[in-house]
Kinemage of the C-alpha trace (Angstrom):
@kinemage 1
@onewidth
@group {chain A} dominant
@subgroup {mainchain}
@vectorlist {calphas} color= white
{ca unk a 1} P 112.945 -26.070 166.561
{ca unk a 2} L 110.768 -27.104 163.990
{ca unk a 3} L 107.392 -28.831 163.888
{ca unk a 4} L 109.114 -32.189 162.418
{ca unk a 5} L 111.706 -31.705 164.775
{ca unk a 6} L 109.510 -31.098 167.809
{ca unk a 7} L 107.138 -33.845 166.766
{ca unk a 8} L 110.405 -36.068 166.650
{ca unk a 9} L 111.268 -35.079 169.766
{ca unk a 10} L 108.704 -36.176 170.876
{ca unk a 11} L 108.166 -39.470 169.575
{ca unk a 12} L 111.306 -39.997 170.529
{ca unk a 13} L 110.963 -39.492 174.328
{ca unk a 14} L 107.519 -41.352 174.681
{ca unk a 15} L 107.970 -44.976 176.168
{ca unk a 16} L 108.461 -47.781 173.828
{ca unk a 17} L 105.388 -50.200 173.781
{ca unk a 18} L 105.245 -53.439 175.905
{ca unk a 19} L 102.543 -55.930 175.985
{ca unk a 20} L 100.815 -53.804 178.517
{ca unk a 21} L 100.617 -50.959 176.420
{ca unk a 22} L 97.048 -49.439 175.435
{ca unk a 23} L 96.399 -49.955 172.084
{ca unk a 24} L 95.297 -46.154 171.406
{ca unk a 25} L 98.381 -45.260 172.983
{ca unk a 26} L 100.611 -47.431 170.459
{ca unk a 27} L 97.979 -45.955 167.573
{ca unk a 28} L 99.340 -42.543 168.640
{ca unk a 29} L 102.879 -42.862 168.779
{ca unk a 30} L 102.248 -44.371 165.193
{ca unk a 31} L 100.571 -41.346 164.292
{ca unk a 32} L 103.143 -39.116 165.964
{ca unk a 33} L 106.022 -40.707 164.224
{ca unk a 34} L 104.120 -40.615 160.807
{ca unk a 35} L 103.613 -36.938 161.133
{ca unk a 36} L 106.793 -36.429 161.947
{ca unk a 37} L 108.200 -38.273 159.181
{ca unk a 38} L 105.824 -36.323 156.501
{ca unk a 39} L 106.510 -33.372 158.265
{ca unk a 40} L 110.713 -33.714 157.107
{ca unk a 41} L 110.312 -35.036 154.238
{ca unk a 42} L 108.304 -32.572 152.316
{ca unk a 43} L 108.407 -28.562 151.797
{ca unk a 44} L 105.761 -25.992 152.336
{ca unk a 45} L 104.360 -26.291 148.524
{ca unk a 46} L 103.551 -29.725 148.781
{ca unk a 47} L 102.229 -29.798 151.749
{ca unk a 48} L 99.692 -27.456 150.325
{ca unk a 49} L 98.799 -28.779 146.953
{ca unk a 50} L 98.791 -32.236 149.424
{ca unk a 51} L 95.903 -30.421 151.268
{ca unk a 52} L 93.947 -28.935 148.363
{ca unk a 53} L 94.105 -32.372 146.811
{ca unk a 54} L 92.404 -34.077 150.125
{ca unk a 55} L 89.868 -31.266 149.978
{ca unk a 56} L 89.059 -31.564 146.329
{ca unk a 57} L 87.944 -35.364 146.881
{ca unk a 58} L 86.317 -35.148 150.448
{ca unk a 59} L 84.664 -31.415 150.735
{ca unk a 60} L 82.127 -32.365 152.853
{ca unk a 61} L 84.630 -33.596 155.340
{ca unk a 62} L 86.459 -30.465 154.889
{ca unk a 63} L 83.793 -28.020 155.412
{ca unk a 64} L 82.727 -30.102 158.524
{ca unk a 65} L 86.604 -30.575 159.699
{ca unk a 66} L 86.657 -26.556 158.922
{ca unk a 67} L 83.343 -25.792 160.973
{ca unk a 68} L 84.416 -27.942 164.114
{ca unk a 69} L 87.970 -26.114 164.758
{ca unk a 70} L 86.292 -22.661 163.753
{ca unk a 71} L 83.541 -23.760 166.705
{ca unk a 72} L 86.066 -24.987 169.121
{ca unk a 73} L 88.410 -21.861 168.126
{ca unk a 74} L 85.122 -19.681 168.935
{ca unk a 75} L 84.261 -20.732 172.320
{ca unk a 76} L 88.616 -20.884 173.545
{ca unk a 77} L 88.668 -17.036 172.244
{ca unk a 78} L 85.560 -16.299 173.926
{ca unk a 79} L 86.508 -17.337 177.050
């Protein structure tokens, strides 16, 4: 299975929102389902010139983005 198709999956199988719904849960099923979309719709190469274009106009998000995972990578591999 795919990453699309797993993220499909499961957008699919979460509960539909009602009025009662939390809005950050209705926030991520949008999320979800617009991952999943980009995810299908585009190929390997532009999902990477995609990402170098995001980097090349925010890099000091990117190098901060970069040192968080690398931190939070560090201390799940040290453990």
């Amino acid at each position: 299975m795919s990453a699309s198709e797993k993220f499909a999956y499961e957008g699919d199988s979460a509960p539909r929102p009602t009025p009662e719904t939390p809005y950050f849960l209705e926030e991520t099923l949008s999320v979800l389902r617009r991952i999943s979309a980009y995810l299908s719709d585009r190929d390997v190469a532009t999902m990477r010139h995609d990402l170098e274009k995001r980097i090349r106009e925010h890099p000091g998000a990117s190098i901060a983005i970069g040192f968080g995972v690398g931190l939070i990578l560090g201390k799940l591999i040290k453990r």
